[in-house]
GUMARLO-620632 format. One record per atom (N, C-alpha, C): atom name; x, y, z. Coordinates in steps of 0.05 Angstrom, whole numbers, plus 5000, padded with zeros to 4 digits. Layout:
# residues N
[rec 'CA' [X Y Z]];
...
END
This chain:
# residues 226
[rec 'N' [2620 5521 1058]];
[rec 'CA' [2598 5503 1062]];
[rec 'C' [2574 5519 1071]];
[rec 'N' [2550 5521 1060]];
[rec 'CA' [2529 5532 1064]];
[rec 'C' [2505 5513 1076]];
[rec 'N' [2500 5524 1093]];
[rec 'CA' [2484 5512 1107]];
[rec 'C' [2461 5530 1131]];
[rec 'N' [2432 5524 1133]];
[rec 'CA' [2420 5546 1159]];
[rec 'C' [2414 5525 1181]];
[rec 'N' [2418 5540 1201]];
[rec 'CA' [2411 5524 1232]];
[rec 'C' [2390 5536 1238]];
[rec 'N' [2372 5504 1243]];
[rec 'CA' [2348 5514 1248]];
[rec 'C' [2341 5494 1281]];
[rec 'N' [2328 5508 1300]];
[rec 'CA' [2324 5487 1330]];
[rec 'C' [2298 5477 1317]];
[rec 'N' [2298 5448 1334]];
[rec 'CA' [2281 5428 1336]];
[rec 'C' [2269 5431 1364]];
[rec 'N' [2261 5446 1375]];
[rec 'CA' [2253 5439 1403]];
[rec 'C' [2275 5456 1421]];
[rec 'N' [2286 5443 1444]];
[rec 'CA' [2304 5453 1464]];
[rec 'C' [2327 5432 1459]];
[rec 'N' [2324 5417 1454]];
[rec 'CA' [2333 5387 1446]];
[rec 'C' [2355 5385 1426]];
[rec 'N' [2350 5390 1407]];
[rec 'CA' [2360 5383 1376]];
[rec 'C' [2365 5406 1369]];
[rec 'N' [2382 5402 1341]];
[rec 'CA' [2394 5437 1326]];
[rec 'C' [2395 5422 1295]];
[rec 'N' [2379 5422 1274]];
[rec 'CA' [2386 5417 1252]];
[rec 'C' [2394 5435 1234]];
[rec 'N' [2423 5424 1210]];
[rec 'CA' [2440 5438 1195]];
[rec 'C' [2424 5426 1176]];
[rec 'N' [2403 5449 1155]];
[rec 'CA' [2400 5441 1127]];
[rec 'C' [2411 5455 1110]];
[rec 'N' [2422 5437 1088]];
[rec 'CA' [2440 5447 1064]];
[rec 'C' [2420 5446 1048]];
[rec 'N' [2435 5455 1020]];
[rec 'CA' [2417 5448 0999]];
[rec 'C' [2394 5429 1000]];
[rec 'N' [2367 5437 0987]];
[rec 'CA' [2338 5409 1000]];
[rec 'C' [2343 5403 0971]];
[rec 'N' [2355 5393 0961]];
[rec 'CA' [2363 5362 0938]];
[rec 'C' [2373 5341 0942]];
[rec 'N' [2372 5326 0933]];
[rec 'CA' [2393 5296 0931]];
[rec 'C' [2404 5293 0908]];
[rec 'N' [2433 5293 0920]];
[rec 'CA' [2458 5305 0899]];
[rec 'C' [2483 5287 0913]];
[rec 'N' [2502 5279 0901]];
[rec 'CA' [2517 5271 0912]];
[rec 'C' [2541 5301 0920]];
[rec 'N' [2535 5315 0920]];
[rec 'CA' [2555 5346 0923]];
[rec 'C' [2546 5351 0953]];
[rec 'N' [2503 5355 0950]];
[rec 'CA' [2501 5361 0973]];
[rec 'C' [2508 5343 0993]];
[rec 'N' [2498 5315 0994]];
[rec 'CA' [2505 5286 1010]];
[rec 'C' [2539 5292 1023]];
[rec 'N' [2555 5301 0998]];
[rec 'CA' [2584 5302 1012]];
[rec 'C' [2586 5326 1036]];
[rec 'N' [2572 5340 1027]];
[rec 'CA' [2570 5366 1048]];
[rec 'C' [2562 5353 1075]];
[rec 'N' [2536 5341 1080]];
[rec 'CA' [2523 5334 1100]];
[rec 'C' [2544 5311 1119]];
[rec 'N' [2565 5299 1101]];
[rec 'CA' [2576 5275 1100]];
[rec 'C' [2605 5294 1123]];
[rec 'N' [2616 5311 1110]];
[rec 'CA' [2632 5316 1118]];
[rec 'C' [2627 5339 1142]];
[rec 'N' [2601 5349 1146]];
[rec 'CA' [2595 5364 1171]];
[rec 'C' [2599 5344 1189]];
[rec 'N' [2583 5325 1181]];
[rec 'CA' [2569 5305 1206]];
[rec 'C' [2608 5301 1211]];
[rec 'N' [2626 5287 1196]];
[rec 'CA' [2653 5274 1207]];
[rec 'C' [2661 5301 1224]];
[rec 'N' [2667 5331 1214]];
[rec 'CA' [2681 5343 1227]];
[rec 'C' [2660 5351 1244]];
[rec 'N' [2638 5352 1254]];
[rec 'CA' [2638 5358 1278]];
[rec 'C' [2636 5341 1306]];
[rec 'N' [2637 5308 1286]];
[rec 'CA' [2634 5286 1303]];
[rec 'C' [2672 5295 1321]];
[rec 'N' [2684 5297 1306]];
[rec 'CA' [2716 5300 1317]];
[rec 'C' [2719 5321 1337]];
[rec 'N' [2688 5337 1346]];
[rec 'CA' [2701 5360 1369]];
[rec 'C' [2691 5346 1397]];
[rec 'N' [2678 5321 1392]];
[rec 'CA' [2665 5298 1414]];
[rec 'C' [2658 5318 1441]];
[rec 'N' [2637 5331 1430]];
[rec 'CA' [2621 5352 1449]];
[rec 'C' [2605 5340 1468]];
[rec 'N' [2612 5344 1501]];
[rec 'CA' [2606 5330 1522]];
[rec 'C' [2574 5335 1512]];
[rec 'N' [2555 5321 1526]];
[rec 'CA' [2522 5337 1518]];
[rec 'C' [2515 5329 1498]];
[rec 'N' [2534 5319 1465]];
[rec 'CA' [2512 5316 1446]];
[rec 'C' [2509 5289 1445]];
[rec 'N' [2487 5282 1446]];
[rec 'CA' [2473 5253 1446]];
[rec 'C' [2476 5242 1422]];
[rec 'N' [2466 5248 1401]];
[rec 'CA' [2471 5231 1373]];
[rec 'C' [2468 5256 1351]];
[rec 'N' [2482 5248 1333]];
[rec 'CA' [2488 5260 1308]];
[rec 'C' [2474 5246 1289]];
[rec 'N' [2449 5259 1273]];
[rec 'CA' [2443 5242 1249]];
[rec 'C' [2442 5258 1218]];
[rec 'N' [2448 5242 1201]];
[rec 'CA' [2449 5261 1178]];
[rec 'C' [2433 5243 1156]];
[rec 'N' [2418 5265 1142]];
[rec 'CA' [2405 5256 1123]];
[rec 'C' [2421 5257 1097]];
[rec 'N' [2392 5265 1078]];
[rec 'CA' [2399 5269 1045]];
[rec 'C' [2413 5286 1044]];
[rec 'N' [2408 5313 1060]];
[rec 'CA' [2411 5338 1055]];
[rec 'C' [2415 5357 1080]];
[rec 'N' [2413 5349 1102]];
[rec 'CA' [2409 5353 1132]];
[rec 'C' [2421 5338 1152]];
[rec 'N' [2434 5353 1171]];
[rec 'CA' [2444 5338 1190]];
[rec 'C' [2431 5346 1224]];
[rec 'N' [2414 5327 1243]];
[rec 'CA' [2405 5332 1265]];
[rec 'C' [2422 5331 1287]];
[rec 'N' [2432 5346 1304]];
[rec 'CA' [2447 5338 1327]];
[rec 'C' [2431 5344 1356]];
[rec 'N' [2420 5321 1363]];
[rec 'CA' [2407 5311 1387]];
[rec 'C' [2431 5325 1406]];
[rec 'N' [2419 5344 1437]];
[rec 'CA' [2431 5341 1457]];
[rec 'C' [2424 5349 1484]];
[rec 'N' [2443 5345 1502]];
[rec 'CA' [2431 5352 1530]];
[rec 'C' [2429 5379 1540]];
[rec 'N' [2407 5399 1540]];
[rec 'CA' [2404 5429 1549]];
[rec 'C' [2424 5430 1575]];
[rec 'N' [2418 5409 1595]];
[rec 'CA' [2429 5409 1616]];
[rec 'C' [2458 5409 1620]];
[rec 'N' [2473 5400 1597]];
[rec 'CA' [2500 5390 1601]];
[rec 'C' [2516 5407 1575]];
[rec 'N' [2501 5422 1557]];
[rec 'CA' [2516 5430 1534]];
[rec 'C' [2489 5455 1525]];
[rec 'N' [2505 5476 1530]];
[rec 'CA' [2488 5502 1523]];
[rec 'C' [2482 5501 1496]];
[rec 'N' [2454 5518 1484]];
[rec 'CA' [2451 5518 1457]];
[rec 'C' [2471 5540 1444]];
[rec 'N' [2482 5560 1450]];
[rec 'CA' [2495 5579 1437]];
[rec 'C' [2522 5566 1439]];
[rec 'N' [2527 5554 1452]];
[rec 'CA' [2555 5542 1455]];
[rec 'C' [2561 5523 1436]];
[rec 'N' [2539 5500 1425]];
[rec 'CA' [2531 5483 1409]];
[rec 'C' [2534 5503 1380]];
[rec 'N' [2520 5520 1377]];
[rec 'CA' [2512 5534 1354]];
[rec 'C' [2530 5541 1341]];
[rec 'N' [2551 5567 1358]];
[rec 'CA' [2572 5576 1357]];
[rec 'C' [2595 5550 1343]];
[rec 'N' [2598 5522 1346]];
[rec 'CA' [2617 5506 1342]];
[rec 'C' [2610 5500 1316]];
[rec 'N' [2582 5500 1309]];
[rec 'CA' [2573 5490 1283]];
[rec 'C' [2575 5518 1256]];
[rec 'N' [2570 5541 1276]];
[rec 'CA' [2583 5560 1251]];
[rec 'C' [2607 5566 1244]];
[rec 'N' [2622 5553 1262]];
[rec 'CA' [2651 5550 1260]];
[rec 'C' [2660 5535 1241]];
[rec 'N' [2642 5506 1241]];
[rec 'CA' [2654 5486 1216]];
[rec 'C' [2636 5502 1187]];
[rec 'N' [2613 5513 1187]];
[rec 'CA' [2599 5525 1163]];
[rec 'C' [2614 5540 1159]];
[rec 'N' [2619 5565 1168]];
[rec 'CA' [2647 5583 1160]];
[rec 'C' [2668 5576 1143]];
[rec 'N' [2683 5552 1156]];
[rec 'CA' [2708 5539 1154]];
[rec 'C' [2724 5544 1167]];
[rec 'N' [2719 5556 1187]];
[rec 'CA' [2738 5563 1215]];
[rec 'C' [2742 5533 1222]];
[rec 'N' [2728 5520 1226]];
[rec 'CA' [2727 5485 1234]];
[rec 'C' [2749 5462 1226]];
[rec 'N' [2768 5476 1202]];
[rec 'CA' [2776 5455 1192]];
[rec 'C' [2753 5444 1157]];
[rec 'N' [2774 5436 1139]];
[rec 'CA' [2755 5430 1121]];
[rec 'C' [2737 5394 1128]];
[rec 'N' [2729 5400 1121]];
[rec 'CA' [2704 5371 1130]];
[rec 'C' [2710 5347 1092]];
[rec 'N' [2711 5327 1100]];
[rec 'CA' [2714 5309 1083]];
[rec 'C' [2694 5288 1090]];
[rec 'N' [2685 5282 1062]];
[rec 'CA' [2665 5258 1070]];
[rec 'C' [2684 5232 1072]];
[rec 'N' [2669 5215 1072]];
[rec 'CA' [2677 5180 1081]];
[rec 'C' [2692 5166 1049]];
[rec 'N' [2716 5155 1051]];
[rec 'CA' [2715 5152 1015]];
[rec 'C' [2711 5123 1012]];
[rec 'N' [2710 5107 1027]];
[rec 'CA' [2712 5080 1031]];
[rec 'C' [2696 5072 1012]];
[rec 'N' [2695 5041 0994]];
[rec 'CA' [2682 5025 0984]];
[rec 'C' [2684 5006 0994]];
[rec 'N' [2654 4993 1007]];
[rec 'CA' [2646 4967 1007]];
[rec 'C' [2639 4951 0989]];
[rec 'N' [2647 4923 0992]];
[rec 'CA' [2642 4896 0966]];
[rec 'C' [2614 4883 0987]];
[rec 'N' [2593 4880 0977]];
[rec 'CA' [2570 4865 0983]];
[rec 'C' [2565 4838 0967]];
[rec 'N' [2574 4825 0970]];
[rec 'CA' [2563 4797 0965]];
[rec 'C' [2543 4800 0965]];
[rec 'N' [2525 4778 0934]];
[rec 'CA' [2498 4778 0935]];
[rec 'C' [2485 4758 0921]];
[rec 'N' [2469 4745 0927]];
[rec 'CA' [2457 4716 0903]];
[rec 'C' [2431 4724 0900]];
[rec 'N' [2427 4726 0874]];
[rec 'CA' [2409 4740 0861]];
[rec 'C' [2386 4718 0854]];
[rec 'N' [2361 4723 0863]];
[rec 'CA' [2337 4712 0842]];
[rec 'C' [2325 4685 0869]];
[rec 'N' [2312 4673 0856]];
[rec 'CA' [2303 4648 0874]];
[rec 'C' [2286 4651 0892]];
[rec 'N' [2293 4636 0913]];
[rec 'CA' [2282 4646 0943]];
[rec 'C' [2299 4674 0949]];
[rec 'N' [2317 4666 0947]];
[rec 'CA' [2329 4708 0959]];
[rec 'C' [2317 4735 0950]];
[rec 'N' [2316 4723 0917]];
[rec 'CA' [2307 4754 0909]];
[rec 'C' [2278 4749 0897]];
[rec 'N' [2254 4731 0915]];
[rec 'CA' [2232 4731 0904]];
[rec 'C' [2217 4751 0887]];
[rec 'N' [2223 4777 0879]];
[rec 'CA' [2213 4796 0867]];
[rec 'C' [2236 4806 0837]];
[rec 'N' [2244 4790 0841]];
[rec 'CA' [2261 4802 0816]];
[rec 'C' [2252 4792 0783]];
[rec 'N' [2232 4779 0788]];
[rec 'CA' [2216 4767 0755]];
[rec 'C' [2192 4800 0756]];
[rec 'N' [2190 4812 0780]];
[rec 'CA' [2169 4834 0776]];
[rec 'C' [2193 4860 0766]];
[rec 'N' [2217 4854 0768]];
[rec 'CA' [2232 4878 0769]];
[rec 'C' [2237 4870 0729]];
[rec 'N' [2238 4844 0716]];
[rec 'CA' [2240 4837 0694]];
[rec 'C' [2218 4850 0677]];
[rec 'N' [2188 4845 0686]];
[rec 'CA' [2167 4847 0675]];
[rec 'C' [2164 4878 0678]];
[rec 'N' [2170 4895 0690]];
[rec 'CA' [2168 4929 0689]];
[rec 'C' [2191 4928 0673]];
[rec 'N' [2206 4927 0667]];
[rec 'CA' [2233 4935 0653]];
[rec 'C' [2235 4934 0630]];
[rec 'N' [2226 4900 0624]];
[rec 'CA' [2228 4888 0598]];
[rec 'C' [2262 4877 0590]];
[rec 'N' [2266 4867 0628]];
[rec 'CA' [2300 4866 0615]];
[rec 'C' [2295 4839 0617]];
[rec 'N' [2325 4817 0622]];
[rec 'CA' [2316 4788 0627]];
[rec 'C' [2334 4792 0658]];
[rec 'N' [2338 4769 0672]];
[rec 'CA' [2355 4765 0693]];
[rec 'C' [2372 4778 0690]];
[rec 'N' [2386 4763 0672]];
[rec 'CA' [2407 4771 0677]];
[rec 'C' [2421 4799 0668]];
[rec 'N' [2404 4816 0653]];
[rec 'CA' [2410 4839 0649]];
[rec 'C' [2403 4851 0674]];
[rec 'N' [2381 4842 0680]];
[rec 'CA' [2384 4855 0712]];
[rec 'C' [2397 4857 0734]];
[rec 'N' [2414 4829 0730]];
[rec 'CA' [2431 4828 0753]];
[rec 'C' [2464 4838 0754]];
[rec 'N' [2470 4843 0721]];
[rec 'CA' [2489 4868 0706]];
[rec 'C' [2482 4883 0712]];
[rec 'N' [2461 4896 0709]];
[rec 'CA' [2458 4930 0708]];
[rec 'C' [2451 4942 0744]];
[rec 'N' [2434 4927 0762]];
[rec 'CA' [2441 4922 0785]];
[rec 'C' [2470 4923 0799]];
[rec 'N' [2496 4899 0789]];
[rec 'CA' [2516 4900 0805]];
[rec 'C' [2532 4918 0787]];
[rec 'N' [2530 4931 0763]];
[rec 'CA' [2546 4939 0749]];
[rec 'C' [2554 4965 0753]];
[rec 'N' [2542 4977 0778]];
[rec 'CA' [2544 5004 0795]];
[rec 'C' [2564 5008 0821]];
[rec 'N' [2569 5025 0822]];
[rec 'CA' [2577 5036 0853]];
[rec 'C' [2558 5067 0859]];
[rec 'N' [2549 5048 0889]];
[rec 'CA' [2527 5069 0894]];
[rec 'C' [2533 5088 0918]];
[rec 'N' [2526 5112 0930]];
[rec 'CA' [2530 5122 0948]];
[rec 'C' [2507 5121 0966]];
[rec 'N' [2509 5112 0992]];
[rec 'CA' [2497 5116 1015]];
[rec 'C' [2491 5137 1022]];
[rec 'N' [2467 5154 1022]];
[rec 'CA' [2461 5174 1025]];
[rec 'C' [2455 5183 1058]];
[rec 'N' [2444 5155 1074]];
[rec 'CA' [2433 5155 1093]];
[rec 'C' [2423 5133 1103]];
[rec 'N' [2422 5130 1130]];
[rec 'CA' [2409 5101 1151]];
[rec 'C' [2386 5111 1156]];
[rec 'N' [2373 5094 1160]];
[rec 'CA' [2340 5097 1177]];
[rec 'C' [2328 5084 1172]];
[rec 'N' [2302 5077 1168]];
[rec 'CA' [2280 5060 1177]];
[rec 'C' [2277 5043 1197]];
[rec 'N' [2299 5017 1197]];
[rec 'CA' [2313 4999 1206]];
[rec 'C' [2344 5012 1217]];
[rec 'N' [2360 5000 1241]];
[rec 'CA' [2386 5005 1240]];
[rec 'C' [2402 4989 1228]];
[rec 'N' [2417 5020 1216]];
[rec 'CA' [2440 5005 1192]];
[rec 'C' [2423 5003 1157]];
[rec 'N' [2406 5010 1153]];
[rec 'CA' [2387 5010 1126]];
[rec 'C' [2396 5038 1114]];
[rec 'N' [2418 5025 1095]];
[rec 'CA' [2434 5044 1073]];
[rec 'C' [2408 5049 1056]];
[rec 'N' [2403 5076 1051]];
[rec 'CA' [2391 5085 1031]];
[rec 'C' [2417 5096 1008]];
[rec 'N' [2403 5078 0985]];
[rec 'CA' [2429 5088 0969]];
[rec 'C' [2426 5093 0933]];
[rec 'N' [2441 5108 0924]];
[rec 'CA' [2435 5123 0895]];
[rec 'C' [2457 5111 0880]];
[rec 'N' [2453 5123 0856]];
[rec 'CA' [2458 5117 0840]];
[rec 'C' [2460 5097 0824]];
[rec 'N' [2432 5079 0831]];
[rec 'CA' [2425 5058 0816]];
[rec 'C' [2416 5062 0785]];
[rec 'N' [2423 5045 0763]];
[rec 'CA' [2416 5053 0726]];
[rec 'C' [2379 5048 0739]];
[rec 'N' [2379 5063 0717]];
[rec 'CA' [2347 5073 0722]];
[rec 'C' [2332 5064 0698]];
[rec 'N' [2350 5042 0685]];
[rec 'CA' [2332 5028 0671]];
[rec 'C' [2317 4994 0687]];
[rec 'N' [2332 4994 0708]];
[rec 'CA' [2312 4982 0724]];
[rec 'C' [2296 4987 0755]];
[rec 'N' [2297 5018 0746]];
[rec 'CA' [2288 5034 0768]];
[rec 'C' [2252 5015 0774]];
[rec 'N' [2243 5004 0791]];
[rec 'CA' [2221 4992 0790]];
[rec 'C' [2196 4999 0817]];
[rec 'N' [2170 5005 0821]];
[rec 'CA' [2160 5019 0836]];
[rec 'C' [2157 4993 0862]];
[rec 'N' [2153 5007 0884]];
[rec 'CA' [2150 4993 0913]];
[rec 'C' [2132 4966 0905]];
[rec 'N' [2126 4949 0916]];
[rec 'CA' [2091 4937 0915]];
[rec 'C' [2078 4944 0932]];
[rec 'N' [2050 4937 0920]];
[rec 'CA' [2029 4954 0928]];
[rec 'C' [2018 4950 0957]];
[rec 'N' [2031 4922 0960]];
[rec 'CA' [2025 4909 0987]];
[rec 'C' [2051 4899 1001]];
[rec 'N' [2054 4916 1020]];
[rec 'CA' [2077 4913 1039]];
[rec 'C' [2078 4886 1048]];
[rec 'N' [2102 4871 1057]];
[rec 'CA' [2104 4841 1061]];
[rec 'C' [2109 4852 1090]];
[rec 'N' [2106 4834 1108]];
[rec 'CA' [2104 4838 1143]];
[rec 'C' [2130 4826 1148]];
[rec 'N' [2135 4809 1134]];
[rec 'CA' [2170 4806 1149]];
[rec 'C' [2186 4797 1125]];
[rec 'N' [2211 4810 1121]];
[rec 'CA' [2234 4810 1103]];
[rec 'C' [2254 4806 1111]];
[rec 'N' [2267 4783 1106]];
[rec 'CA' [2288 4764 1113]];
[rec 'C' [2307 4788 1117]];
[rec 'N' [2334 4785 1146]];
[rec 'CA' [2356 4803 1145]];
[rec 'C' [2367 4801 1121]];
[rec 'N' [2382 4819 1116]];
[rec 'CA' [2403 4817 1090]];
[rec 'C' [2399 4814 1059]];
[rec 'N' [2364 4817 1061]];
[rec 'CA' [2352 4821 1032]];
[rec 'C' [2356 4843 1018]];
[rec 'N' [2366 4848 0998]];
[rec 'CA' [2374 4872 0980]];
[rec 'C' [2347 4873 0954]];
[rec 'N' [2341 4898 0955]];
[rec 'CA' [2312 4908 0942]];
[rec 'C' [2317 4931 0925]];
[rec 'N' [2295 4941 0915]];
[rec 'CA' [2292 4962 0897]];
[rec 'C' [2272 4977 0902]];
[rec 'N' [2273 4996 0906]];
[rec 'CA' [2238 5020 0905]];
[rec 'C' [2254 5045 0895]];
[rec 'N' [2232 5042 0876]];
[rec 'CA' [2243 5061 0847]];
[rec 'C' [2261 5067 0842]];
[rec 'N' [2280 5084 0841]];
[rec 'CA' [2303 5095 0829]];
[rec 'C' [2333 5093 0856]];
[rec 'N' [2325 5079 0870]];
[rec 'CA' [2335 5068 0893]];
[rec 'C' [2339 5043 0891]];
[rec 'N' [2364 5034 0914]];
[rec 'CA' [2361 5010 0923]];
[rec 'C' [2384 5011 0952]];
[rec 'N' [2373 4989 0956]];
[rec 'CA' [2380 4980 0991]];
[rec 'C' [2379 4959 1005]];
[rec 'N' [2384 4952 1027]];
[rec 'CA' [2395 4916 1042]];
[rec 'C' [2380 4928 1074]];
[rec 'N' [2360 4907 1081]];
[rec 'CA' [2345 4909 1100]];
[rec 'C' [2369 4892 1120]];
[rec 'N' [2380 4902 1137]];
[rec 'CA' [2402 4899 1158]];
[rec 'C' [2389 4876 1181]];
[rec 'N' [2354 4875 1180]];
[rec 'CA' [2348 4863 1205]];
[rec 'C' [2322 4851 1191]];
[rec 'N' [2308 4837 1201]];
[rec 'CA' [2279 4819 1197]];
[rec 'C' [2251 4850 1201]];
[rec 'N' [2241 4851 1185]];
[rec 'CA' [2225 4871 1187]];
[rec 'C' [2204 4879 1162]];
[rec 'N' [2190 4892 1175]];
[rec 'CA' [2156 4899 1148]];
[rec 'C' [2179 4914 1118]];
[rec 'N' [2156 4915 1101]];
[rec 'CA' [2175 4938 1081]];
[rec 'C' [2159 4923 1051]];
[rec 'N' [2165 4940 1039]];
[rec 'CA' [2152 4941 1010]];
[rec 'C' [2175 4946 0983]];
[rec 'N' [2191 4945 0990]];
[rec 'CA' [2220 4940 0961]];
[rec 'C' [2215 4921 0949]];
[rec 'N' [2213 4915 0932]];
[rec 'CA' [2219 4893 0911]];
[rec 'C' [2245 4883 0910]];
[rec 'N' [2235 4856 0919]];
[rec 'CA' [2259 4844 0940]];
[rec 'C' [2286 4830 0910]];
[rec 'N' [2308 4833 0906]];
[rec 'CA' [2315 4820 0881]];
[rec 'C' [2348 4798 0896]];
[rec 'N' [2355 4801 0912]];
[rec 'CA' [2371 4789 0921]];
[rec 'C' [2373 4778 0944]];
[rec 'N' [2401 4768 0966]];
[rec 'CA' [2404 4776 0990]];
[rec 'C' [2437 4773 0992]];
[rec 'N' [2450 4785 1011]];
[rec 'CA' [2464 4787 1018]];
[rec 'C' [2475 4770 1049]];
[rec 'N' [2499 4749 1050]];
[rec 'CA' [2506 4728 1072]];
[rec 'C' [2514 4748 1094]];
[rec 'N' [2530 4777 1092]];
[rec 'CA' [2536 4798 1109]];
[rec 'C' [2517 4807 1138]];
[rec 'N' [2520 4813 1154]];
[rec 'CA' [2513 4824 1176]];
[rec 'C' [2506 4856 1174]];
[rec 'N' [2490 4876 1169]];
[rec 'CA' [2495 4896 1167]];
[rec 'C' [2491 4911 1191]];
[rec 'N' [2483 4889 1211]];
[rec 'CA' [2473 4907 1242]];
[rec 'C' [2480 4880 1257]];
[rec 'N' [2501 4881 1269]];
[rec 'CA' [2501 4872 1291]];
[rec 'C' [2507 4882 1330]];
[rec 'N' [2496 4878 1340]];
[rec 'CA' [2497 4881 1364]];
[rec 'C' [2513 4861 1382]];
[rec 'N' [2524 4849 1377]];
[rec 'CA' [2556 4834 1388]];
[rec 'C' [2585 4852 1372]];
[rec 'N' [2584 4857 1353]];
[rec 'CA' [2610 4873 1344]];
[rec 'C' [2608 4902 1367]];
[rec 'N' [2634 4911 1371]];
[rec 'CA' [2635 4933 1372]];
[rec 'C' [2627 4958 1368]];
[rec 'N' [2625 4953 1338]];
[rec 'CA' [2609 4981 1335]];
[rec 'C' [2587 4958 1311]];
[rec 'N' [2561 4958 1319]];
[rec 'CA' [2534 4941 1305]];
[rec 'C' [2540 4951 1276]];
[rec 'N' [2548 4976 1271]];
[rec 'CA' [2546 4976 1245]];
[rec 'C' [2559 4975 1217]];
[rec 'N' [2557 4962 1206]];
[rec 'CA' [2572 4954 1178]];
[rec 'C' [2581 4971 1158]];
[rec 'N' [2559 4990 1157]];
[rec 'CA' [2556 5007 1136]];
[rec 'C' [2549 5044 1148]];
[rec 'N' [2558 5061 1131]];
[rec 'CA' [2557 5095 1142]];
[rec 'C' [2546 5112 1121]];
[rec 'N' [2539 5128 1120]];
[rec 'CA' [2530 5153 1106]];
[rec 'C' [2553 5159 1096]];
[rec 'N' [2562 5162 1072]];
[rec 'CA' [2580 5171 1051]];
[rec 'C' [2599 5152 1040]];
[rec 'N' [2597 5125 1051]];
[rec 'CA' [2609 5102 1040]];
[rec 'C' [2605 5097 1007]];
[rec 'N' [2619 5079 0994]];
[rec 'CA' [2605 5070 0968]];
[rec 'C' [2600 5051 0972]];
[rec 'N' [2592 5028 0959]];
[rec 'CA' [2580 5008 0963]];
[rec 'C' [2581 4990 0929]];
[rec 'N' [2585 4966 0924]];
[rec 'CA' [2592 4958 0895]];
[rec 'C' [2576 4926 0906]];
[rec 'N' [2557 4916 0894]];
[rec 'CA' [2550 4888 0901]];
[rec 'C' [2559 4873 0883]];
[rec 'N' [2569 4848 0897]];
[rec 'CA' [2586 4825 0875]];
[rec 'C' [2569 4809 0877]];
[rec 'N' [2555 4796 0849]];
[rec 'CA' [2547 4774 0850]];
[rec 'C' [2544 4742 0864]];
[rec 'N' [2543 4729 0871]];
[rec 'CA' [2557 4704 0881]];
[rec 'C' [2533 4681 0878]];
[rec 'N' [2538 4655 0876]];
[rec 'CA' [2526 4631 0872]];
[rec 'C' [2512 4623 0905]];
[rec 'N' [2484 4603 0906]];
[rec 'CA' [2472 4602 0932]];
[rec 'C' [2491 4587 0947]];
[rec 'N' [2509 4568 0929]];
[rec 'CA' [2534 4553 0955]];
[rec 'C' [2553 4574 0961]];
[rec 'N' [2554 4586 0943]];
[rec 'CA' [2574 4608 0964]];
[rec 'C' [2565 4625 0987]];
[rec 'N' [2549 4631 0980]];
[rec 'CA' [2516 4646 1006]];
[rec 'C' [2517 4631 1026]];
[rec 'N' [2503 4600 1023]];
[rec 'CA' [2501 4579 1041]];
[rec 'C' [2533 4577 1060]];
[rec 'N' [2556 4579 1045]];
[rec 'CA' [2586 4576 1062]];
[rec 'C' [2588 4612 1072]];
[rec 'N' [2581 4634 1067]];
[rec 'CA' [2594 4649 1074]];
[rec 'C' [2570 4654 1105]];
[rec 'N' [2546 4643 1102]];
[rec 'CA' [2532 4643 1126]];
[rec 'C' [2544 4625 1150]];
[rec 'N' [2554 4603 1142]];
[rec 'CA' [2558 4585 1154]];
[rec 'C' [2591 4591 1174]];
[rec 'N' [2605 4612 1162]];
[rec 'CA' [2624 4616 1170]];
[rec 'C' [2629 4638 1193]];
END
């Protein structure tokens, strides 16, 4: 596993791999972040991993930098144990078009597809989670057909219903919480992707797959209700 450590400050230590977005490199970043989450190093505050990069926030006071460093060339080496990403697939429920997916006649009109080819070629994937951020719990995720790859709008909307599933460009993704954003909104999803009463708030992880199932608005309407 190849990777350079580079410090952020006194603070932080970031591992960048390959600077692409690849599902090879993603597994790399996927499976640093698990095996070094497993050495549960007193001092490190949070572990975050990107496209291509992984940041590990920690305490100078409570966890030396060479001590830190030293553990992470251990897993780059492979002294560490081999690192495996996450293999899990998630099923996302989703009701496409209407009020949910107010933007999906703009995702028609760039494309030149109809609905319902869009809403095939949309669920007709399994995508990989590359990464959270913006929002907590906001899967950024690939390998969407890129025949309805479709651009942001031009004018950001100030609040986007939780659990709306969108498109910006060659991407797509599910806004976990009520918030600004500019995707081209084409669905939503009845799921929770951030909650703060569960145990652990979050639904969804960096190297998960992810497959959205279609569903009708009474089934939306009952699976909210439940």
């Amino acid at each position: 596993m190849k990777g350079e450590i580079r410090f952020c400050g006194d603070r932080a230590v970031t591992v960048v791999f390959e600077q692409k977005i690849s599902p090879e490199v993603n597994a790399d970043v996927c499976g640093f972040t698990a095996r070094f989450s497993e050495l549960n190093m007193s001092g490190v505050i949070e572990i975050v991993p990107t496209y291509s990069a992984v940041t590990i926030h920690f305490d100078p006071m409570v966890l030396d930098a060479e001590v830190l460093v030293d553990s992470v060339e251990k897993i780059l080496d492979g002294r560490g144990g081999e690192a495996q990403a996450e293999g899990e697939t998630v099923v996302i429920p989703v009701v496409y078009g209407g009020e949910y997916g107010p933007d999906i006649d703009n995702v028609c009109q760039h494309t030149g597809l109809s609905r319902e080819e869009v809403i095939a070629r949309h669920s007709g994937r399994e995508y990989l989670i590359y990464m959270l951020g913006f929002t907590p719990g906001f899967p950024y995720m690939g390998g969407m057909d890129e025949t309805i790859a479709t651009p942001r709008l031009k004018t950001p909307r100030t609040a986007i219903p939780a659990g709306s599933v969108g498109i910006a460009g060659a991407q797509t993704g599910v806004y976990p919480i009520q918030s600004p954003g500019g995707w081209q909104l084409i669905g939503r999803t009845p799921l929770k992707l951030f909650d703060m009463d569960r145990p652990d708030p979050f639904l969804l992880r960096a190297g998960q797959k992810v497959v959205f199932r279609p569903i009708s608005e009474e089934e939306y309407e009952r699976m909210v209700k439940e």
